[in-house]
DSSP file (Angstrom, degrees, kcal/mol; ACC not computed):
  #  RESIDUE AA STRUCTURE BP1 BP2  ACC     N-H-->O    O-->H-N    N-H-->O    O-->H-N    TCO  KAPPA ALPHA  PHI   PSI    X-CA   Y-CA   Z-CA
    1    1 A X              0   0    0      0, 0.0     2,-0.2     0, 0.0     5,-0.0   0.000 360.0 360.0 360.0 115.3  101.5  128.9  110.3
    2    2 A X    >>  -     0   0    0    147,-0.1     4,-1.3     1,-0.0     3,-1.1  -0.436 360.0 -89.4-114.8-148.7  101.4  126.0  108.9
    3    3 A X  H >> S+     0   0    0      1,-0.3     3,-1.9     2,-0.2     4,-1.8   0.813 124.7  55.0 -56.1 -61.4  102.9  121.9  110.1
    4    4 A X  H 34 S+     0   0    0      1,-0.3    -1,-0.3     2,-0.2    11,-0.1   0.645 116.0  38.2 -17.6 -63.2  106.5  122.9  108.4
    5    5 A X  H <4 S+     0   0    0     -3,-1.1     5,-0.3     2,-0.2    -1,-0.3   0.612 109.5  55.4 -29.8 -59.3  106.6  125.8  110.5
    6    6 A X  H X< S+     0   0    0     -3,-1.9     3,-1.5    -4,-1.3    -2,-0.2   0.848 107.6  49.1 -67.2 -49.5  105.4  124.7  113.3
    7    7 A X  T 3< S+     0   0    0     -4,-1.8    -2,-0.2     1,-0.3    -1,-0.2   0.420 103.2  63.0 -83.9   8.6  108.1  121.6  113.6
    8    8 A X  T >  S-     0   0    0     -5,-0.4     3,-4.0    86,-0.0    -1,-0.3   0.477  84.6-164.0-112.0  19.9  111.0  123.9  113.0
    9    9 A X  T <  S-     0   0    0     -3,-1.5     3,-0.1     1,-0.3    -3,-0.1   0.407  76.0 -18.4  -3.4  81.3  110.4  126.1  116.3
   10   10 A X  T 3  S+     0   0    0      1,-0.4     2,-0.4    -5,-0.3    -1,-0.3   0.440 110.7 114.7  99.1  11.1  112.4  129.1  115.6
   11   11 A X  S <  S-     0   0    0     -3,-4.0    -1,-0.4    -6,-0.2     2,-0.2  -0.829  75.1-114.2 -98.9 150.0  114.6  127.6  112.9
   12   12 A X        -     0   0    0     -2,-0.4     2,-1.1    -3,-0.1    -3,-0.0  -0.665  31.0-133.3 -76.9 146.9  114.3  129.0  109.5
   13   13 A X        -     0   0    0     -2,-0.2     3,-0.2     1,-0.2    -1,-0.1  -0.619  21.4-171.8-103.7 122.8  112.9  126.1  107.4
   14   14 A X  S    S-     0   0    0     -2,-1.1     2,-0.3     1,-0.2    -1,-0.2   0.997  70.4 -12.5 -53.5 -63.3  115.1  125.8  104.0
   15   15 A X        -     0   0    0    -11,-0.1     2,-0.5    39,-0.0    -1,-0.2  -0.970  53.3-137.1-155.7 160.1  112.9  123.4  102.6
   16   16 A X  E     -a   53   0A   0     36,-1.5    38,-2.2    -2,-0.3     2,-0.3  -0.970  28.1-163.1-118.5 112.9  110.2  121.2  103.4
   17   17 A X  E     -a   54   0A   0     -2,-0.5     2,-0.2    36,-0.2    38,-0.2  -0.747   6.0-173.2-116.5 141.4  110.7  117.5  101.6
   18   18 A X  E     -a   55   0A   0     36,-1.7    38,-0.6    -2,-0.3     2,-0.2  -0.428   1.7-173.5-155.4 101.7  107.8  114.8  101.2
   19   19 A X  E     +a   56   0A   0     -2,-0.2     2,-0.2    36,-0.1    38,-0.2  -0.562  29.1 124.0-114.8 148.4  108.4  111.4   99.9
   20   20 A X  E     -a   57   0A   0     36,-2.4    38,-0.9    -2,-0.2     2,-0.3  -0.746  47.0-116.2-169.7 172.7  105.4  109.1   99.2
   21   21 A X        -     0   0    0     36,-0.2     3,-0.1    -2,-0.2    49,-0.1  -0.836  27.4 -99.0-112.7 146.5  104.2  107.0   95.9
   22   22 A X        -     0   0    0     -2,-0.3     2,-0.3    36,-0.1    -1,-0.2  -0.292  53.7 -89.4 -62.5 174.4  101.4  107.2   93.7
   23   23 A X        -     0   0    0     10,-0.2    37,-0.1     1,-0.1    -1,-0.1  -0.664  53.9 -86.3 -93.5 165.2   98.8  104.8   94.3
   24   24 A X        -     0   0    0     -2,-0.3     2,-0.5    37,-0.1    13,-0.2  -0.204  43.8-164.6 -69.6 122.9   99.1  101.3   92.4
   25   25 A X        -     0   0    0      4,-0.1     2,-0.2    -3,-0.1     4,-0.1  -0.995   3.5-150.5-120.9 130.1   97.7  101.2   89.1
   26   26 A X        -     0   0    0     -2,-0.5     2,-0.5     2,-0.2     7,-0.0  -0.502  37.9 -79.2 -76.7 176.3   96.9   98.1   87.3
   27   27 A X  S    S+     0   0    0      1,-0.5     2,-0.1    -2,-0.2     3,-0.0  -0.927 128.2  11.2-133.6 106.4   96.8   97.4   83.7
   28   28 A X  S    S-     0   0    0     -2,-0.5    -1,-0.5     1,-0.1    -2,-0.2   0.776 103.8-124.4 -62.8 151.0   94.0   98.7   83.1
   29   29 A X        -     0   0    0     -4,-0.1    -2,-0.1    -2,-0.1    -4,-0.1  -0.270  19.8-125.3 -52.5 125.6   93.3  100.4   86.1
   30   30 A X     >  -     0   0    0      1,-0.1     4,-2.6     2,-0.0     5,-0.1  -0.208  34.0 -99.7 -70.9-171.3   90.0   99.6   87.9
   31   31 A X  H  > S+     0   0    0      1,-0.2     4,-1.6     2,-0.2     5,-0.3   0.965 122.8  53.7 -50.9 -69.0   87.5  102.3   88.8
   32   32 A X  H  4 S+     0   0    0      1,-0.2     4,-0.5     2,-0.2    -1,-0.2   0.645 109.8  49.5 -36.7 -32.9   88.8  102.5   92.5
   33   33 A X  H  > S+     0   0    0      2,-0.2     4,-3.3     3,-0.2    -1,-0.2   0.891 103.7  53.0 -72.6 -57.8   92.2  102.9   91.3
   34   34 A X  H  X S+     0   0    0     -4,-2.6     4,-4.3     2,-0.2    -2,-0.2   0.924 117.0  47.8 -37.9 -44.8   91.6  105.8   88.8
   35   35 A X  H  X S+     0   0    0     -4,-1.6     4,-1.5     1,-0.2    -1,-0.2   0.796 110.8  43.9 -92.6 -13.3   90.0  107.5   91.9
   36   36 A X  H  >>S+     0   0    0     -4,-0.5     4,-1.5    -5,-0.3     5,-0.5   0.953 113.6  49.3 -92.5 -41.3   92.4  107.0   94.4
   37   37 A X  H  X5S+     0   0    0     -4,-3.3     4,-1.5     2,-0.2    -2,-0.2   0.926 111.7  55.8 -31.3 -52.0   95.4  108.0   91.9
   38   38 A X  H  X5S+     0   0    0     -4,-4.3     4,-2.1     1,-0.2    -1,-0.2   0.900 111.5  42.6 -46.4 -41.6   93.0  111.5   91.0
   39   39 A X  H  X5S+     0   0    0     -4,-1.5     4,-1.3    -3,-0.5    -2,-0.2   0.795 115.2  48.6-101.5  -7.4   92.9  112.3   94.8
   40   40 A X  H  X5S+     0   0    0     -4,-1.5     4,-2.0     2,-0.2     5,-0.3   0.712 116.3  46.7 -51.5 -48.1   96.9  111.4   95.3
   41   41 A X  H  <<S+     0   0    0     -4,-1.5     4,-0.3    -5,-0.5    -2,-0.2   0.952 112.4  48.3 -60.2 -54.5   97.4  113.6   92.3
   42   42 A X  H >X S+     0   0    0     -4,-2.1     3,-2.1     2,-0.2     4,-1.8   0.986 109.5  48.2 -37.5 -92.3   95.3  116.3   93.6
   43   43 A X  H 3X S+     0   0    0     -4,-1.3     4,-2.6     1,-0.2    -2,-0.2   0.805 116.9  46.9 -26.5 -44.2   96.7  116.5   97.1
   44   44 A X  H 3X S+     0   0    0     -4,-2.0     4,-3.0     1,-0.2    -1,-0.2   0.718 107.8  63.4 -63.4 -27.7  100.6  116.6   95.2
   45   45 A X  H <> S+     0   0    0     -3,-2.1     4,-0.8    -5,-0.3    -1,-0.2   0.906 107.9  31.4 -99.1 -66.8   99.1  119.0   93.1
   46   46 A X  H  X S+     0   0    0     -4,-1.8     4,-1.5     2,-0.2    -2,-0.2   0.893 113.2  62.2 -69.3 -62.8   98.4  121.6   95.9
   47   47 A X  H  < S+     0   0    0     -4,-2.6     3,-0.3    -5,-0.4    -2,-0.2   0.887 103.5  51.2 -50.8 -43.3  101.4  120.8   98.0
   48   48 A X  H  < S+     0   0    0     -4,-3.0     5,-0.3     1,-0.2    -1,-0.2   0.937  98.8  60.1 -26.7 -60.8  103.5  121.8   95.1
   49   49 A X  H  < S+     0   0    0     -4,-0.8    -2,-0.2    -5,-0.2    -1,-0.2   0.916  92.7  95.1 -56.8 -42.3  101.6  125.0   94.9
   50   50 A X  S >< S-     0   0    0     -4,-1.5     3,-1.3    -3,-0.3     2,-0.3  -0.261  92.4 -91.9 -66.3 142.2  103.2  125.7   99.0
   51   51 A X  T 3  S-     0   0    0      1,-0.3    -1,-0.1   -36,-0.0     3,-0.1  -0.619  94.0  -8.7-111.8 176.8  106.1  127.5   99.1
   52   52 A X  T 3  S+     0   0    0     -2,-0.3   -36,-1.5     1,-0.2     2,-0.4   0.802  86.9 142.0 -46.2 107.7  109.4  125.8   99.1
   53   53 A X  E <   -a   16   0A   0     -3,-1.3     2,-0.5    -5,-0.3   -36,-0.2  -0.992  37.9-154.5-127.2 138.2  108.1  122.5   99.4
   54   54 A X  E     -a   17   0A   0    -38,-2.2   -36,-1.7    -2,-0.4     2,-0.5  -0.924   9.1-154.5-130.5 109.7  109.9  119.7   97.4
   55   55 A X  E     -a   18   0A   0     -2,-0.5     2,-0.5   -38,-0.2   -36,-0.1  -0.892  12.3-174.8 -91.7 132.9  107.9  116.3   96.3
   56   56 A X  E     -a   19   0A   0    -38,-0.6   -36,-2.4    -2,-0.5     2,-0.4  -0.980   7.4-160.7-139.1 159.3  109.3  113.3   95.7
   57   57 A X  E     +a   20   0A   0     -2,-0.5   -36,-0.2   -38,-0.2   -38,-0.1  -0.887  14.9 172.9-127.6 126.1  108.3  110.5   94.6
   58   58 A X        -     0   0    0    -38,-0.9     2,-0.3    -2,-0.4    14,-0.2   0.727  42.3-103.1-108.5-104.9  109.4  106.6   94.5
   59   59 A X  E     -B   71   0B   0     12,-1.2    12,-2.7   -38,-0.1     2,-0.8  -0.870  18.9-117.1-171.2 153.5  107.2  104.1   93.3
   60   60 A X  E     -B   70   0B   0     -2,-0.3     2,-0.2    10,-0.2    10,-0.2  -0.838  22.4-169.4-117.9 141.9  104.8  101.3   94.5
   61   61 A X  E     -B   69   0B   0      8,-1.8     8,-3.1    -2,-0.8     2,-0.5  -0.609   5.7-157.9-104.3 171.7  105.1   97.9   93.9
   62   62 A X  E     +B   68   0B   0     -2,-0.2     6,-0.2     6,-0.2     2,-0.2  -0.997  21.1 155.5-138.5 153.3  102.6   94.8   94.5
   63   63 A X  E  >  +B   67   0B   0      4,-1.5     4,-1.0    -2,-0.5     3,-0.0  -0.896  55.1  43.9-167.5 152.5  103.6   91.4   94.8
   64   64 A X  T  4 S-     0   0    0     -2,-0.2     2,-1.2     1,-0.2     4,-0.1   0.787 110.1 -81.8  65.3  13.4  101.4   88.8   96.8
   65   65 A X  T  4 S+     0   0    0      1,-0.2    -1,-0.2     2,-0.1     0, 0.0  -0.709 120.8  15.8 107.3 -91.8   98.1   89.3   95.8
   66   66 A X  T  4 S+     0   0    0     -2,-1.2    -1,-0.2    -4,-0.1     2,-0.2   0.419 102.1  99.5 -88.6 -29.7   97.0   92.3   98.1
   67   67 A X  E  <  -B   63   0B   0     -4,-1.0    -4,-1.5     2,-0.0     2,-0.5  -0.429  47.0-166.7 -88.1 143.9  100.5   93.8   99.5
   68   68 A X  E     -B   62   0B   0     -6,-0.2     2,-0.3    -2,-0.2    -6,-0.2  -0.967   5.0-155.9-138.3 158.6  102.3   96.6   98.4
   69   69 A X  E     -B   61   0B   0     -8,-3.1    -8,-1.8    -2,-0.5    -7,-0.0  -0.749  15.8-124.8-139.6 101.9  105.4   97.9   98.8
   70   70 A X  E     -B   60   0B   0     -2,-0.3     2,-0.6   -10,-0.2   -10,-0.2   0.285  29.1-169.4 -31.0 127.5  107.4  101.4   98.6
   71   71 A X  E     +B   59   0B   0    -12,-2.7   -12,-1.2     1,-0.2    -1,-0.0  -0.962  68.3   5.0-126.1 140.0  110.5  101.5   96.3
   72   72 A X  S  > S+     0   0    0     -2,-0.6     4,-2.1   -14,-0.2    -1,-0.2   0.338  93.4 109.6  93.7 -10.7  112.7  103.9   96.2
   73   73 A X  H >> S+     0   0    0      1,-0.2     3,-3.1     2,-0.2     4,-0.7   0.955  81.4  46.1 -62.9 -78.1  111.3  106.1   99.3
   74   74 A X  H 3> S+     0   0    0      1,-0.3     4,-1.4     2,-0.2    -1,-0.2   0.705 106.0  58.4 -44.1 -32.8  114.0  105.5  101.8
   75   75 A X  H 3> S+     0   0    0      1,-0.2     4,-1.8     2,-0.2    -1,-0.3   0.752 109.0  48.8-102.4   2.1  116.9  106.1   99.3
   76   76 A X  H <X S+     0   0    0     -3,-3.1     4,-3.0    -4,-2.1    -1,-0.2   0.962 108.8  47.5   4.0 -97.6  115.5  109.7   98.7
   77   77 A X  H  X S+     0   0    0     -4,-0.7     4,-2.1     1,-0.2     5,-0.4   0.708 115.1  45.9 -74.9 -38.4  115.1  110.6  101.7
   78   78 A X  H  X S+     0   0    0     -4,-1.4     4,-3.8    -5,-0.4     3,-0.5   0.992 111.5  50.2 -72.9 -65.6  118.8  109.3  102.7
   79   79 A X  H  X>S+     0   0    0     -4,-1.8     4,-2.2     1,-0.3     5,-0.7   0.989 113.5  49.0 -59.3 -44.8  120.8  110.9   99.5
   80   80 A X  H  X5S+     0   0    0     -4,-3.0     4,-2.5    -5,-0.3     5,-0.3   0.935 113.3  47.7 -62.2 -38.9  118.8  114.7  100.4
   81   81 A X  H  X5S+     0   0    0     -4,-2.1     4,-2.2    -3,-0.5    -1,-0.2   1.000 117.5  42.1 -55.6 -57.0  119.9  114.4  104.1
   82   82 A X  H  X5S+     0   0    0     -4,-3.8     4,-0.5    -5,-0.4     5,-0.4   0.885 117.1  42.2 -59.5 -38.1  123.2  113.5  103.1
   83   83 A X  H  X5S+     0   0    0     -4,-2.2     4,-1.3    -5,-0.3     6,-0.3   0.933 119.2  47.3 -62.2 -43.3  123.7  116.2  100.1
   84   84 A X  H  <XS+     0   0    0     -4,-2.5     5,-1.2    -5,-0.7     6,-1.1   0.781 118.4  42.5 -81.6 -11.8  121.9  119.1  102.4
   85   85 A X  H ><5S+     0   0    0     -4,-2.2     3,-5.6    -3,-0.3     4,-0.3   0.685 119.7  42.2-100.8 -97.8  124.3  118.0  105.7
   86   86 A X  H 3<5S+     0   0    0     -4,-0.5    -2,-0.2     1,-0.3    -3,-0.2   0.692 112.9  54.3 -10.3 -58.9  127.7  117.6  103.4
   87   87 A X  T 3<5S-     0   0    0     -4,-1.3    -1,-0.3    -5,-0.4    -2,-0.2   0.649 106.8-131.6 -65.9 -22.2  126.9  120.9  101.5
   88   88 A X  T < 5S+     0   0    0     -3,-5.6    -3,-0.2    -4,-0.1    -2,-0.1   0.722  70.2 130.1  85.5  15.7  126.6  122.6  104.8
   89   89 A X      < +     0   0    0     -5,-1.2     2,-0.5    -6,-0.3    -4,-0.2   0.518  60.4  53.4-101.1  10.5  123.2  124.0  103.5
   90   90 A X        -     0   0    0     -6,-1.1    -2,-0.1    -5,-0.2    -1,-0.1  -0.962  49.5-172.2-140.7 124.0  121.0  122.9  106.8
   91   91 A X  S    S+     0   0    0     -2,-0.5    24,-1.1     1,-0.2     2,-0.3   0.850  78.0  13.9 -26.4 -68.0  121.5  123.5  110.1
   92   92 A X  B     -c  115   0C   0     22,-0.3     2,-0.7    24,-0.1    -1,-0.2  -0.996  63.2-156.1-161.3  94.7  118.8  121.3  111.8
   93   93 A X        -     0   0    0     22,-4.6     2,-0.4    -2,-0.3   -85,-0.0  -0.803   8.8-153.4-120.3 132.0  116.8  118.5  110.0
   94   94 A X        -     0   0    0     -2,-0.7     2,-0.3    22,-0.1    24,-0.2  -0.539  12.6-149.6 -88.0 157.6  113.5  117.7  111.6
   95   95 A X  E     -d  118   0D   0     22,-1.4    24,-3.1    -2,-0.4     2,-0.4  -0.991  17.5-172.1-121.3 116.6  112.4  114.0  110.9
   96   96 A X  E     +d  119   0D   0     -2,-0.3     2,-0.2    22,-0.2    24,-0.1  -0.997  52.1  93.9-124.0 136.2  109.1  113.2  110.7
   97   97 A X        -     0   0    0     22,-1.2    29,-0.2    -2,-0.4    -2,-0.1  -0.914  58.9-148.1 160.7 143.4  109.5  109.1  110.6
   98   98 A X        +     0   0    0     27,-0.2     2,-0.4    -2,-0.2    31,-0.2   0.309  63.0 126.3-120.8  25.4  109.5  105.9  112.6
   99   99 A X    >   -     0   0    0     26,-0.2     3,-2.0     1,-0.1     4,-0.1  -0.561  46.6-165.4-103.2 107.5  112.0  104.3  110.1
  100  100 A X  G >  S+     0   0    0     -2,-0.4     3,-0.6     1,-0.3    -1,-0.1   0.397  79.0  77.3 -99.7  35.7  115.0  102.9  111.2
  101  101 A X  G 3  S+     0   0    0      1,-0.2     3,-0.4     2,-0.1    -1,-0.3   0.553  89.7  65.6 -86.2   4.2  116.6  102.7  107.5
  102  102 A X  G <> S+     0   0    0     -3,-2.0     4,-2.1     1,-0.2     3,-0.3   0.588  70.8  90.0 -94.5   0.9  117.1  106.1  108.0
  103  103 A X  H <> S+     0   0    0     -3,-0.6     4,-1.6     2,-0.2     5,-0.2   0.629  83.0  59.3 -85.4   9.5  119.7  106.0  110.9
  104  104 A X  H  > S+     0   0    0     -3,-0.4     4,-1.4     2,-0.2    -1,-0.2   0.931 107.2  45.2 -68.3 -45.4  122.8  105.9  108.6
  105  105 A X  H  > S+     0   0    0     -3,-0.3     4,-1.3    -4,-0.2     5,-0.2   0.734 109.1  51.0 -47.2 -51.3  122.1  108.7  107.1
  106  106 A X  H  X S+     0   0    0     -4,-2.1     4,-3.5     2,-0.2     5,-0.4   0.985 109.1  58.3 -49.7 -51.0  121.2  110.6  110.3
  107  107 A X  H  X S+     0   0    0     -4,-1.6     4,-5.2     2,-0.2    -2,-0.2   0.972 108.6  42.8 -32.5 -62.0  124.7  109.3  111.5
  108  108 A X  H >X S+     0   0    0     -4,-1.4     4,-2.8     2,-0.2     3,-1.4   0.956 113.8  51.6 -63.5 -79.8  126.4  111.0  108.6
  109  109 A X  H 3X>S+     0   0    0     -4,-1.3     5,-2.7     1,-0.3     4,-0.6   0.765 108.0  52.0  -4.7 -66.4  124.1  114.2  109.2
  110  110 A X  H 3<5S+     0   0    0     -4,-3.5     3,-0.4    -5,-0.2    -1,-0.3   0.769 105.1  55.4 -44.0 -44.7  125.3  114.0  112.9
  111  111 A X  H <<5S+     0   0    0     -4,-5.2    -2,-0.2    -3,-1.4    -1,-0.2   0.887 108.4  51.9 -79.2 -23.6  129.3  113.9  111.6
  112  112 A X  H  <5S-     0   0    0     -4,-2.8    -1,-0.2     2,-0.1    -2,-0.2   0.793 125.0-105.1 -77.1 -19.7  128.5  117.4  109.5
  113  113 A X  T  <5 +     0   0    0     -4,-0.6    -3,-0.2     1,-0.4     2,-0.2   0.499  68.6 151.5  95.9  19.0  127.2  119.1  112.6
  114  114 A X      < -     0   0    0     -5,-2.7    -1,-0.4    -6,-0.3     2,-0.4  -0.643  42.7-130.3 -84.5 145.1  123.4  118.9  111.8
  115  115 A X  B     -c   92   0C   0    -24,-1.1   -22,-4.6    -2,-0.2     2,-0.4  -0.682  19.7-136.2 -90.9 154.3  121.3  118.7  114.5
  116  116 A X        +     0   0    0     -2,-0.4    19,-0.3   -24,-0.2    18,-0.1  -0.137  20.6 179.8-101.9  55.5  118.8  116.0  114.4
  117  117 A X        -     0   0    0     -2,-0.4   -22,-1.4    16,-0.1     2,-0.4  -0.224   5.5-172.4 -53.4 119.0  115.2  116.3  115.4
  118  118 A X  E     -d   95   0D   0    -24,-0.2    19,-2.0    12,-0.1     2,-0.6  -0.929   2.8-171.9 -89.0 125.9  112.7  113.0  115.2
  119  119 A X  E     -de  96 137D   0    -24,-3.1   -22,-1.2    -2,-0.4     2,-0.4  -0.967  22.1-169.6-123.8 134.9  109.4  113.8  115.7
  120  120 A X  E     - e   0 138D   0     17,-1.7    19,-2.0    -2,-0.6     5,-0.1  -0.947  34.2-101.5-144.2 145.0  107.5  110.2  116.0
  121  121 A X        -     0   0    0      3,-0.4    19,-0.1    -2,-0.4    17,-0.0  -0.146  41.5-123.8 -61.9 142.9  104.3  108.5  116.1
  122  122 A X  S    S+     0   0    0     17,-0.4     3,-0.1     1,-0.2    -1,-0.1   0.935 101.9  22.7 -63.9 -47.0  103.7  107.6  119.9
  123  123 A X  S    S+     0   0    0      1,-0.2     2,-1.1     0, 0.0    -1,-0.2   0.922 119.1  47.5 -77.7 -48.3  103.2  103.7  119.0
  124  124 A X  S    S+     0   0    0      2,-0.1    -3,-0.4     0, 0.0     2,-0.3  -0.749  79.1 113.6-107.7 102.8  104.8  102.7  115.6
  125  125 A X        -     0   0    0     -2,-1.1     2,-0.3    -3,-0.1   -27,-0.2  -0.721  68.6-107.6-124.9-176.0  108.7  104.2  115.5
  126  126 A X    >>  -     0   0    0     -2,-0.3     4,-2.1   -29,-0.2     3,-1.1  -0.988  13.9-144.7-111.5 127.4  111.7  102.5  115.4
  127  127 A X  T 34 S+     0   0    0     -2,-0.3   -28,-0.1     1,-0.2   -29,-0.0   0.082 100.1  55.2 -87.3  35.1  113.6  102.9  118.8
  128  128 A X  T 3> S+     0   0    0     -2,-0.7     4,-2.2     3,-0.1     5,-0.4   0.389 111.8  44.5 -72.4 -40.8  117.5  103.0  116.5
  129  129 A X  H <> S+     0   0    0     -3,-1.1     4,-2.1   -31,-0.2    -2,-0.2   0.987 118.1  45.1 -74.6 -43.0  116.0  105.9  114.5
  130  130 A X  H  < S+     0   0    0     -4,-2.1    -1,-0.2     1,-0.2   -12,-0.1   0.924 120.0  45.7 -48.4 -46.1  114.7  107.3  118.4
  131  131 A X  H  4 S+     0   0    0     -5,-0.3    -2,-0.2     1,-0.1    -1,-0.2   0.964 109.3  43.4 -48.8 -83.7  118.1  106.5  119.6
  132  132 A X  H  < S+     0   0    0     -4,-2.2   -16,-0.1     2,-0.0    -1,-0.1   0.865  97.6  98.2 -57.7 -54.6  120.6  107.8  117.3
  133  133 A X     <  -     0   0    0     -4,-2.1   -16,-0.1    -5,-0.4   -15,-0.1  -0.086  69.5-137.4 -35.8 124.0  118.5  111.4  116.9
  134  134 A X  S    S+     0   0    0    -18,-0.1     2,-0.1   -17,-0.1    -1,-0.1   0.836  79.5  28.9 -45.5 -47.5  119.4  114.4  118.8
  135  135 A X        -     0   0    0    -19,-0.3   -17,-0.1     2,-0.0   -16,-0.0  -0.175  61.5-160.1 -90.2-168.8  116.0  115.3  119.6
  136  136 A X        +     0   0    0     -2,-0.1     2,-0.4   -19,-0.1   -17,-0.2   0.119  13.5 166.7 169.8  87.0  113.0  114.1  120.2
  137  137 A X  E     -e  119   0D   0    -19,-2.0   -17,-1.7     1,-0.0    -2,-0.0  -0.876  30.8-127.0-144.6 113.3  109.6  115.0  120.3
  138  138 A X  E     -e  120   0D   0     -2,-0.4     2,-1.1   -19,-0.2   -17,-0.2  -0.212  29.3-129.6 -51.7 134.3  106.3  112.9  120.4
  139  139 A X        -     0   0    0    -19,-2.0   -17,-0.4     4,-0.1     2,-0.4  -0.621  41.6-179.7-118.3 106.3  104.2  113.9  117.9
  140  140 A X    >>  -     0   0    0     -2,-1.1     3,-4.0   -19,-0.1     4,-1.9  -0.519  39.8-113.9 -66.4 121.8  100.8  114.5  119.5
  141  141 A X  T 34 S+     0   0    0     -2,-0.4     4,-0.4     1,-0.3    -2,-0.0   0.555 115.7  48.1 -30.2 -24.8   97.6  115.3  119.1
  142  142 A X  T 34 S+     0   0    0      2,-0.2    -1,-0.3     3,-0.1     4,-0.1   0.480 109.5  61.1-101.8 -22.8   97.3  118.3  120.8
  143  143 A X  T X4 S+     0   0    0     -3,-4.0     3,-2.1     1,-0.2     4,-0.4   0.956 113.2  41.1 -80.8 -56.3  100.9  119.4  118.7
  144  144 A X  T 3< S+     0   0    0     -4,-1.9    -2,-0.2     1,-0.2    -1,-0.2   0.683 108.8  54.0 -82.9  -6.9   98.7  118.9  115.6
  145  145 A X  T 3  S+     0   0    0     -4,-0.4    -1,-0.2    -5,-0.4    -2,-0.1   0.536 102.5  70.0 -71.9 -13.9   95.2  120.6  116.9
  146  146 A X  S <  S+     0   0    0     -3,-2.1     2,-1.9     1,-0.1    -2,-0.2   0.455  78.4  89.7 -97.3  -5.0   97.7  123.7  117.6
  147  147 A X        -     0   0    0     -4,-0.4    -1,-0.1    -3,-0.1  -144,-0.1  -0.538  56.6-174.4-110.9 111.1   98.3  124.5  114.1
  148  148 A X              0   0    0     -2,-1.9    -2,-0.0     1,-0.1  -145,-0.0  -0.184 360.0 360.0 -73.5 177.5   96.0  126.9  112.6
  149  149 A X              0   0    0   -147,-0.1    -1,-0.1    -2,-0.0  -147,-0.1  -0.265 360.0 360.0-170.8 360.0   96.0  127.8  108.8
């Protein structure tokens, strides 16, 4: 069984979604860069290979020397909630997120009849996205030691 699986306790999982960026390449790319892009690439690479599991990808920017920033992530993640709830093709969408640009979209989710699971890091959430969700489930250590492969 693996994590997908695990967080849809008894639901059949449609699809499995996972939105992230490459890492930040400069022009040219140092050494460090090359190698952290290879093992991003790699990992995507594999997760593809699982089956239906759906990457997507937004982009990172850097601004400020050292700082970077996702683009594009959040409005993903929002348009598939909203196409898979409207379309009537999901039930039940677990959330794994502490992000509370995502509670509009949950809202809208919530008016199709989806139920809403968040499952969220014990410190860093955001307590609208906690709020607004149907469910709610700490995601623990002891939940992720329990999945075998």
């Amino acid at each position: 069984m693996d994590y997908s699986d695990k967080l849809c306790q008894g639901y059949t999982r449609f699809r499995t979604y996972y939105y992230t960026c490459m890492p930040y390449q400069s022009n040219p790319p140092t050494r460090h860069e090359r190698q952290l892009y290879a093992g991003m690439d790699q990992f995507l690479y594999n997760l593809k290979r699982l089956p239906r599991f759906e990457i997507r990808l937004g982009r990172l920017r850097k601004y400020g020397g050292n700082k970077f920033e996702q683009k594009g992530v959040d409005v993903l993640f929002a348009i598939d909630l909203v196409q898979l709830s409207v379309g009537k093709h999901i039930d039940k969408a677990i959330i794994v997120s502490g992000d509370s640009d995502f509670v509009p979209a949950v809202r809208i989710a919530k008016d199709n009849m989806v139920i809403t699971e968040l499952f969220y890091h014990p410190i860093e959430y955001s307590h609208d996205l906690y709020d607004v969700c149907d469910e709610r489930q700490e995601m623990t250590q002891a939940f992720i030691d329990s999945v075998s492969f």
